[in-house]
Rosetta silent file (secondary structure, phi, psi, omega in degrees, C-alpha in Angstrom):
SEQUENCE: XXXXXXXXXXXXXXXXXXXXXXXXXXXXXXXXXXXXXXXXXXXXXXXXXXXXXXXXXXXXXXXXXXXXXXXXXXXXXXXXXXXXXXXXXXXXXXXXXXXXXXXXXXXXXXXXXXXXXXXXXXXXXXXXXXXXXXXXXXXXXXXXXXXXXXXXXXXXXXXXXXXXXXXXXXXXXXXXXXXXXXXXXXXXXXXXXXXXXXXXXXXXXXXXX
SCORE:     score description
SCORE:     0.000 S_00000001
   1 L     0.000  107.903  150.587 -102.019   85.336  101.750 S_00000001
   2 L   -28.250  127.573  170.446 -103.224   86.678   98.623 S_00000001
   3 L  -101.327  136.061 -176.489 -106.975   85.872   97.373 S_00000001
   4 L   -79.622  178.647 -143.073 -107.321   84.591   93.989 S_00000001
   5 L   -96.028   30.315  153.705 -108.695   87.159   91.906 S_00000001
   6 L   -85.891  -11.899  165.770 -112.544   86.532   90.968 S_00000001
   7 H   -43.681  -87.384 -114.558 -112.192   86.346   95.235 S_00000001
   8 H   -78.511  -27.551  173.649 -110.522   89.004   95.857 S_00000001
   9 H   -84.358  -37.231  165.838 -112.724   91.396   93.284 S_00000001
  10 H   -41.670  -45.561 -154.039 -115.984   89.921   94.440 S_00000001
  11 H   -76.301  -13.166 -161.907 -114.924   90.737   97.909 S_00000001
  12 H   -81.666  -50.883 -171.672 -113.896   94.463   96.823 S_00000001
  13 H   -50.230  -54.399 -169.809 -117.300   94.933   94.966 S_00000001
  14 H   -50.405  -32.423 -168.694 -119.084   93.573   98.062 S_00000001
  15 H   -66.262  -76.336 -143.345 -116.993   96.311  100.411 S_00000001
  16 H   -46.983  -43.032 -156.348 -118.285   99.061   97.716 S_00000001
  17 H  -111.585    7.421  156.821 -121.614   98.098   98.535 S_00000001
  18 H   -80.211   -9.664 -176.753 -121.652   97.718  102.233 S_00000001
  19 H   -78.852  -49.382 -172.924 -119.779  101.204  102.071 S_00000001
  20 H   -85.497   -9.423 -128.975 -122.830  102.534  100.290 S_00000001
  21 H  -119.904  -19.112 -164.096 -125.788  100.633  102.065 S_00000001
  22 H   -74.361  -42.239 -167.316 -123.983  101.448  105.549 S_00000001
  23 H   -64.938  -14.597  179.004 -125.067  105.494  105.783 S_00000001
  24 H   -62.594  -66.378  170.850 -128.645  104.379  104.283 S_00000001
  25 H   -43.870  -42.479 -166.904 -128.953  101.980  107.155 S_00000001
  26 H   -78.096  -31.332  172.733 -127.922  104.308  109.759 S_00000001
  27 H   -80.440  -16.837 -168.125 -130.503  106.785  108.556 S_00000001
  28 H   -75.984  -55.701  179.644 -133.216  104.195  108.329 S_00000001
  29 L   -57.150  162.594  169.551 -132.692  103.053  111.600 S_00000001
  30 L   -89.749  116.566 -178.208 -133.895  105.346  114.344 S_00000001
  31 L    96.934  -51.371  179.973 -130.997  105.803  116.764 S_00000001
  32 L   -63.220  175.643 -177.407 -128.164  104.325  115.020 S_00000001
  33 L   -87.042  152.195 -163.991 -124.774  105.764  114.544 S_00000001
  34 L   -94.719  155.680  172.289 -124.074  107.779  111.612 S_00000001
  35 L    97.066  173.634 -179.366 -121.304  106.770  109.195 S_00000001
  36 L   -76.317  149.289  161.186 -119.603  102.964  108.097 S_00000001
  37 L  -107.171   -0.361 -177.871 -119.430  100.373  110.565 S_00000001
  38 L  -101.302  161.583 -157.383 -116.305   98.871  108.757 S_00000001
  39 L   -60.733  145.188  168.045 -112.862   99.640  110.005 S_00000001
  40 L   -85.621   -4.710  172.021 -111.439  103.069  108.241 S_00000001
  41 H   -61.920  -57.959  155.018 -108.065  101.411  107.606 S_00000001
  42 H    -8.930  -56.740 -171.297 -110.338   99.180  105.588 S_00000001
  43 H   -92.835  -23.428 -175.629 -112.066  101.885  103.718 S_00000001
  44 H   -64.705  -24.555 -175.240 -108.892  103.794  103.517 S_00000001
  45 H   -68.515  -24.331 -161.663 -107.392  100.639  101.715 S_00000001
  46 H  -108.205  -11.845  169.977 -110.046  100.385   99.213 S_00000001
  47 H   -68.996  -55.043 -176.695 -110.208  103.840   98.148 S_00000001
  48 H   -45.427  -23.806  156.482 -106.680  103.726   96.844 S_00000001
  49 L   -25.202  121.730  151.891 -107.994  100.610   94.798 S_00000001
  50 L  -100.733  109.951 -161.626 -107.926  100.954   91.227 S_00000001
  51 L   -98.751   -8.655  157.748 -110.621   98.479   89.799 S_00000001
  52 H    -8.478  -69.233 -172.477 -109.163   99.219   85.800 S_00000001
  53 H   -62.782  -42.047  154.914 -106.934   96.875   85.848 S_00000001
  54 H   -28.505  -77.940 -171.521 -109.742   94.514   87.243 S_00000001
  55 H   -74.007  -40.877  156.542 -112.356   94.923   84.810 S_00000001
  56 H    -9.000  -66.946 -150.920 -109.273   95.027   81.924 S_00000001
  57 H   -61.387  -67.703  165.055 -108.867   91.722   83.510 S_00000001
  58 H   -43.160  -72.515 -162.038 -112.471   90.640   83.710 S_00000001
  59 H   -47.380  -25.508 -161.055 -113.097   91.531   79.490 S_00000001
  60 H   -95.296  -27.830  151.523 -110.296   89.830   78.376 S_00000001
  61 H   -42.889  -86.195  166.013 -111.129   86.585   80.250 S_00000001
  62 H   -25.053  -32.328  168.435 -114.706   86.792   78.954 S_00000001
  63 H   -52.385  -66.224 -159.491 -113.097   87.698   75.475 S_00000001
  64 H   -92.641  -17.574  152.150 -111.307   84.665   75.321 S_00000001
  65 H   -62.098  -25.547 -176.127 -114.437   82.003   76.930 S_00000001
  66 H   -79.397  -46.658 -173.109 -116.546   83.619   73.938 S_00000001
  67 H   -61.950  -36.201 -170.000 -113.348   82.597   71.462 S_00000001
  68 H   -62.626  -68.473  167.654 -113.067   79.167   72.975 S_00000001
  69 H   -59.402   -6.706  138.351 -116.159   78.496   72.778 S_00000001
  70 H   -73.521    3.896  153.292 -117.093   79.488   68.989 S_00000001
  71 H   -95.205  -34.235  122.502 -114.521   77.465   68.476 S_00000001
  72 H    -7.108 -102.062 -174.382 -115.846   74.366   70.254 S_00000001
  73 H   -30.202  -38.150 -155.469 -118.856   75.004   68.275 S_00000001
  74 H   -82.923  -39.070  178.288 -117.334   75.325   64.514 S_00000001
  75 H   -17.880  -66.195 -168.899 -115.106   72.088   65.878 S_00000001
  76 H   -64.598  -29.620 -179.643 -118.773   70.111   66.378 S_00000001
  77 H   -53.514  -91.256 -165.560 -119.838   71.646   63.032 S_00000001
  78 H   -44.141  -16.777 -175.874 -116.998   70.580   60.813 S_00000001
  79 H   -78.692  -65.766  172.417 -117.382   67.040   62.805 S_00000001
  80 H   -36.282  -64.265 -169.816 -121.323   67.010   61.714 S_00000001
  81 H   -60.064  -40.932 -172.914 -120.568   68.108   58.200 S_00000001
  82 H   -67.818  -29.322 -153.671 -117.927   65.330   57.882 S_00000001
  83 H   -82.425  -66.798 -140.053 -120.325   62.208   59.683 S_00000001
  84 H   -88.114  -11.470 -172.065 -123.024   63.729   56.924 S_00000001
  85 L    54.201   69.883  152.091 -120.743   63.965   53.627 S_00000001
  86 L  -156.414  177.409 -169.283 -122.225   67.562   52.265 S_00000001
  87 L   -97.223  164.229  179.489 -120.856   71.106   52.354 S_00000001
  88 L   -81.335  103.688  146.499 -122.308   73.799   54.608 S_00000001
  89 L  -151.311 -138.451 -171.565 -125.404   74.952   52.615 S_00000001
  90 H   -55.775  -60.265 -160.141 -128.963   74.499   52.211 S_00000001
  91 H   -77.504  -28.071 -162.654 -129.388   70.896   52.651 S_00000001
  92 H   -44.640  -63.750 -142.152 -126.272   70.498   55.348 S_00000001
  93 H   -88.084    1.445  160.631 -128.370   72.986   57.552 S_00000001
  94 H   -79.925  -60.502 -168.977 -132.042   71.454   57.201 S_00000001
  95 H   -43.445  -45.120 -132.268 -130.318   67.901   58.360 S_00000001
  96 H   -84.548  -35.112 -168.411 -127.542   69.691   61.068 S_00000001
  97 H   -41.939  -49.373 -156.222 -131.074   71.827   62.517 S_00000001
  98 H   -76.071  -37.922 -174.196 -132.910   68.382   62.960 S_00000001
  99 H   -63.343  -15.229  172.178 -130.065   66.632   64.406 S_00000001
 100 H   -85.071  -47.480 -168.335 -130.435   69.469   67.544 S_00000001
 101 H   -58.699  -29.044  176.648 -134.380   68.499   67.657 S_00000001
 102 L   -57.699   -8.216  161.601 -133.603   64.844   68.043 S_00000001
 103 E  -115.934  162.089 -168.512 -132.889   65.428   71.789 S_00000001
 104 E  -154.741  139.776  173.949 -135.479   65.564   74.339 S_00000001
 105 L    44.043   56.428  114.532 -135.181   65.228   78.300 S_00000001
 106 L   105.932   33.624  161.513 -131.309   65.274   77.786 S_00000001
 107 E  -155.990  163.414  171.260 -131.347   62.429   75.368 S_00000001
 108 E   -74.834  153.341 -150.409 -132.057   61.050   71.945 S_00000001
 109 L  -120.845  132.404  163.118 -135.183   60.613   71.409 S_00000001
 110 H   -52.140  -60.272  170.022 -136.233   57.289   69.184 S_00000001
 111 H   -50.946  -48.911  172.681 -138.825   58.588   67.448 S_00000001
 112 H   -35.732  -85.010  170.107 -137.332   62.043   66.685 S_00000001
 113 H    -8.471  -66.147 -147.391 -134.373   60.145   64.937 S_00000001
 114 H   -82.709  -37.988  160.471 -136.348   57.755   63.228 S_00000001
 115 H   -41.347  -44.901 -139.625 -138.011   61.517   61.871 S_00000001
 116 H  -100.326  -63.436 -141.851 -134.626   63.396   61.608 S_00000001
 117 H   -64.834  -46.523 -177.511 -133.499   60.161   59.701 S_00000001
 118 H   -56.382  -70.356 -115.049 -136.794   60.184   56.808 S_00000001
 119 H   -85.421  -60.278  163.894 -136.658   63.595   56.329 S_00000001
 120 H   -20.952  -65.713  158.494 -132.839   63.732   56.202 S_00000001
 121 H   -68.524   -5.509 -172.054 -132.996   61.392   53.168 S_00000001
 122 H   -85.593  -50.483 -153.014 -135.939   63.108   51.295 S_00000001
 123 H   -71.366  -41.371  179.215 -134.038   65.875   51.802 S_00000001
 124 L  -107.471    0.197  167.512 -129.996   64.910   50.269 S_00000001
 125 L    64.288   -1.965 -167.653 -131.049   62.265   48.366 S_00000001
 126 L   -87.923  122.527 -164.217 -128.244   60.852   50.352 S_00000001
 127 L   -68.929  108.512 -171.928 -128.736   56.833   52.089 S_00000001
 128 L  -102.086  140.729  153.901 -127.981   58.231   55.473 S_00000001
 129 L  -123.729 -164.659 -147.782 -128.747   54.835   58.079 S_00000001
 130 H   -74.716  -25.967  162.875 -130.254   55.539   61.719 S_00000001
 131 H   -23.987  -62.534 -143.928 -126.420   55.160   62.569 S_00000001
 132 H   -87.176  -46.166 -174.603 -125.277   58.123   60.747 S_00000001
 133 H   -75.983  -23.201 -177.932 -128.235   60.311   62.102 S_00000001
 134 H   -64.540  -69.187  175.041 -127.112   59.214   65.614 S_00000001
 135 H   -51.441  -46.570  152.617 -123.449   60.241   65.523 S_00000001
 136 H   -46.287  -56.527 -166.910 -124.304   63.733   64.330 S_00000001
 137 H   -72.061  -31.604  158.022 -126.729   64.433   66.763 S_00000001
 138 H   -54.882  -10.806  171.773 -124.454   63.283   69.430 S_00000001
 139 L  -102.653   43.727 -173.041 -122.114   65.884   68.231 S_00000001
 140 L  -103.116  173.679  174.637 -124.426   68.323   68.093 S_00000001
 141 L   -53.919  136.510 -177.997 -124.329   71.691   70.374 S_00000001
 142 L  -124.035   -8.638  171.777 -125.199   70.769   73.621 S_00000001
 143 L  -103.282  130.479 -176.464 -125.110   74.358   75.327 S_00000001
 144 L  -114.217  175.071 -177.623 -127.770   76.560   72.943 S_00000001
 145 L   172.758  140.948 -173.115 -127.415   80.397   73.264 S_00000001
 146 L   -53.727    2.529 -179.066 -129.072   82.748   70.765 S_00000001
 147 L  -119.397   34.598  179.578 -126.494   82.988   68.172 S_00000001
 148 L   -71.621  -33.243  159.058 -125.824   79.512   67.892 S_00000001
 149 L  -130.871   42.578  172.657 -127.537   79.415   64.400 S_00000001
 150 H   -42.413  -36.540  167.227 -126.896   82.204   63.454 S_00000001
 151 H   -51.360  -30.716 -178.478 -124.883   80.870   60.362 S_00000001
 152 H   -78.995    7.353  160.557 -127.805   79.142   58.737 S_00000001
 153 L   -70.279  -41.948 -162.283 -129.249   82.471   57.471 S_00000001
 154 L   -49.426  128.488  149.482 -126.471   83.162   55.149 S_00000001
 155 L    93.831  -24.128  160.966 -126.811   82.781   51.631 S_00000001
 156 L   -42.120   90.620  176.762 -130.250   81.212   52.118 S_00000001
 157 L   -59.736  176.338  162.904 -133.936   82.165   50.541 S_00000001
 158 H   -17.435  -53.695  169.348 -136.657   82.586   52.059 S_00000001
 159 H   -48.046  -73.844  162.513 -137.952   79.286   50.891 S_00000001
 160 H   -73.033  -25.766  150.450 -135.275   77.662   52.282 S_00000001
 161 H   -32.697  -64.470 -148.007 -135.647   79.056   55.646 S_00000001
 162 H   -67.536   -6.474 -140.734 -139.022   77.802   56.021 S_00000001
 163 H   -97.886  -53.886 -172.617 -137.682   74.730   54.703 S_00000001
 164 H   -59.663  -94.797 -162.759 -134.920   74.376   57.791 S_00000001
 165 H   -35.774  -37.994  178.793 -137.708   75.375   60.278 S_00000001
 166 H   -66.016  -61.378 -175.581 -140.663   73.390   59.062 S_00000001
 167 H   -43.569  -64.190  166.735 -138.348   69.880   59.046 S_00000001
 168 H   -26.042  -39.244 -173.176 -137.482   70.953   62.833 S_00000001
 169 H   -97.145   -1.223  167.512 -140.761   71.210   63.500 S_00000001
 170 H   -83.903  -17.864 -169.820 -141.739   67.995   62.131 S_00000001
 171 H   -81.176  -57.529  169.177 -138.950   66.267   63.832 S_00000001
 172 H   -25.397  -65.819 -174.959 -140.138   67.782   67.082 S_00000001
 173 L   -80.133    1.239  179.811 -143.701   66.921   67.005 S_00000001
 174 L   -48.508  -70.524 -139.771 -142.350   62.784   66.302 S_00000001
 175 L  -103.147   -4.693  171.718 -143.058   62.025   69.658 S_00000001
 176 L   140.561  160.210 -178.106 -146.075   63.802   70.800 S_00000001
 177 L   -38.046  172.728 -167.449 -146.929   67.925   71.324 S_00000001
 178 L   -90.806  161.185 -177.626 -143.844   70.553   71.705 S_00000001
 179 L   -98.675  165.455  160.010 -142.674   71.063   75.140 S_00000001
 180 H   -59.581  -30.965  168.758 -141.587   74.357   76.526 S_00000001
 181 H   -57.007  -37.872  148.327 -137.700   73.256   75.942 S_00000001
 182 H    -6.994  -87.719  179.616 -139.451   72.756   72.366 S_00000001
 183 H   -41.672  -57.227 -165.812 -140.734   76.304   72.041 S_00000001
 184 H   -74.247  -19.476  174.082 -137.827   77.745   73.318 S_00000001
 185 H   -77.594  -54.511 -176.784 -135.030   75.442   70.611 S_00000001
 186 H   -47.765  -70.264  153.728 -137.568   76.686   67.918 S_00000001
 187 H    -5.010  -47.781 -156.862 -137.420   80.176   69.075 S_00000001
 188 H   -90.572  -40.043  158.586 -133.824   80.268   68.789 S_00000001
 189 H   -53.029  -24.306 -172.705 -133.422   78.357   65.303 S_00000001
 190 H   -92.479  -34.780  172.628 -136.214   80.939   63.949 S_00000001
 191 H   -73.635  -28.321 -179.168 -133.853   83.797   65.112 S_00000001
 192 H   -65.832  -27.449  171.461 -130.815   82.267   63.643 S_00000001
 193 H   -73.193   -0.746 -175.114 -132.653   82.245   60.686 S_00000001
 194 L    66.632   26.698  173.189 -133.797   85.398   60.471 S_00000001
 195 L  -104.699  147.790  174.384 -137.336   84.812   60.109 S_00000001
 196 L   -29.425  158.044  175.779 -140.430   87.274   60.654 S_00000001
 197 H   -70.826  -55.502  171.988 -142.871   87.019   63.227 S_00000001
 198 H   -37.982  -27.574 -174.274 -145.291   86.834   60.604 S_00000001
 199 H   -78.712  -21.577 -159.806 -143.596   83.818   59.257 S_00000001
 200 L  -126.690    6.213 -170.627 -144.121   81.915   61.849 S_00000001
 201 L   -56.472   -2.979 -147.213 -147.942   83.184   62.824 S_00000001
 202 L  -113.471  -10.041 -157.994 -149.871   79.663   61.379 S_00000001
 203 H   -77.798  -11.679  178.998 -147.795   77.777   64.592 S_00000001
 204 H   -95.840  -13.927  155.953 -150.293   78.508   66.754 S_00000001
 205 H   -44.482  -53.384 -159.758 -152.902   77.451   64.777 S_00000001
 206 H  -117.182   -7.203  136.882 -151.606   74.228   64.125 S_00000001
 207 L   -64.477   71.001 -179.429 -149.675   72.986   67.274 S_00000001
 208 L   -37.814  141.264 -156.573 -151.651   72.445   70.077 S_00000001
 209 L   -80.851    0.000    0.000 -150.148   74.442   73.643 S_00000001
């Protein structure tokens, strides 16, 4: 019976490293026997092993979970952009930022919303109701990873940066000081954006830890 094959390479990797860890052991110990304690049919089997094809194997899985899943994402995008009526620019990505800050503890947060929701009209001139702000942010990314926003540098000044980040961080602070889960969504929105360290030096000043 064949093992299927993140098995059956886990188990090969494991062999590799009881193969190296056994003569280490043997010298450590005082007394022991010199040499592998696993069968040599065993070792003779896994030396003929060609792991290529394996890690071949491995990349192009991983290849195609990275494609799925930026695809996922642009899905949830194009969903957001539609809920919100505006093209991907400036204002799309101050709103679609806020609509990630609006959760907290693995839900929407009232207050946030009710934040996301002001600013979000100040911002597009558009009558967005609390409705409108909801149903985006439920489609928003619910897995973050650092290049998740990355797209909102492009074509964007400076200006406009701080514009996307500052609304986050007002959205954020709706309900009471930032959390570490906080720190760490800002963090990742300040990288997508591409902004300086320097840019962001006044937060500690004015956000209590």
């Amino acid at each position: 019976m064949s093992l299927p094959l993140p098995l059956s390479i886990t188990t090969r990797l494991l062999t590799v490293c009881l193969l190296v860890a056994g003569p280490v052991a043997a010298q450590s110990a005082p007394g022991a026997a010199t040499g592998s304690f696993l069968p040599q049919p065993l070792i003779d089997w896994f030396a003929g092993i060609d792991l290529l094809p394996y890690a071949a194997g491995c990349s192009a899985i991983a290849a195609i979970v990275l494609l799925v899943a930026h695809r996922l994402r642009q899905r949830r995008r194009d969903m957001r952009l539609a809920i919100l009526g505006l093209q991907n620019g400036p204002r799309f990505r101050v709103v679609d930022a806020m609509v990630h800050c609006v959760w907290h503890a693995r839900r929407i947060d009232k207050e946030r919303l009710k934040r996301a929701l002001e600013l979000a009209r100040n911002t597009t001139n558009m009558d967005y109701s609390i409705e409108h702000m909801r149903e985006a942010a439920e489609r928003a990314d619910r897995i973050i990873i650092p290049n998740n926003f990355s797209y909102m540098a492009e074509g964007l000044t400076h200006a406009e940066k701080m514009v996307v980040f500052n609304s986050s961080v007002s959205v954020m602070l709706a309900d009471g000081p930032l959390t570490m889960s906080d720190r760490k969504m800002l963090r990742t929105i300040s990288r997508g954006l591409k902004l300086r360290h320097e840019d962001l030096s006044y937060l500690g000043r004015l956000i209590p830890e």
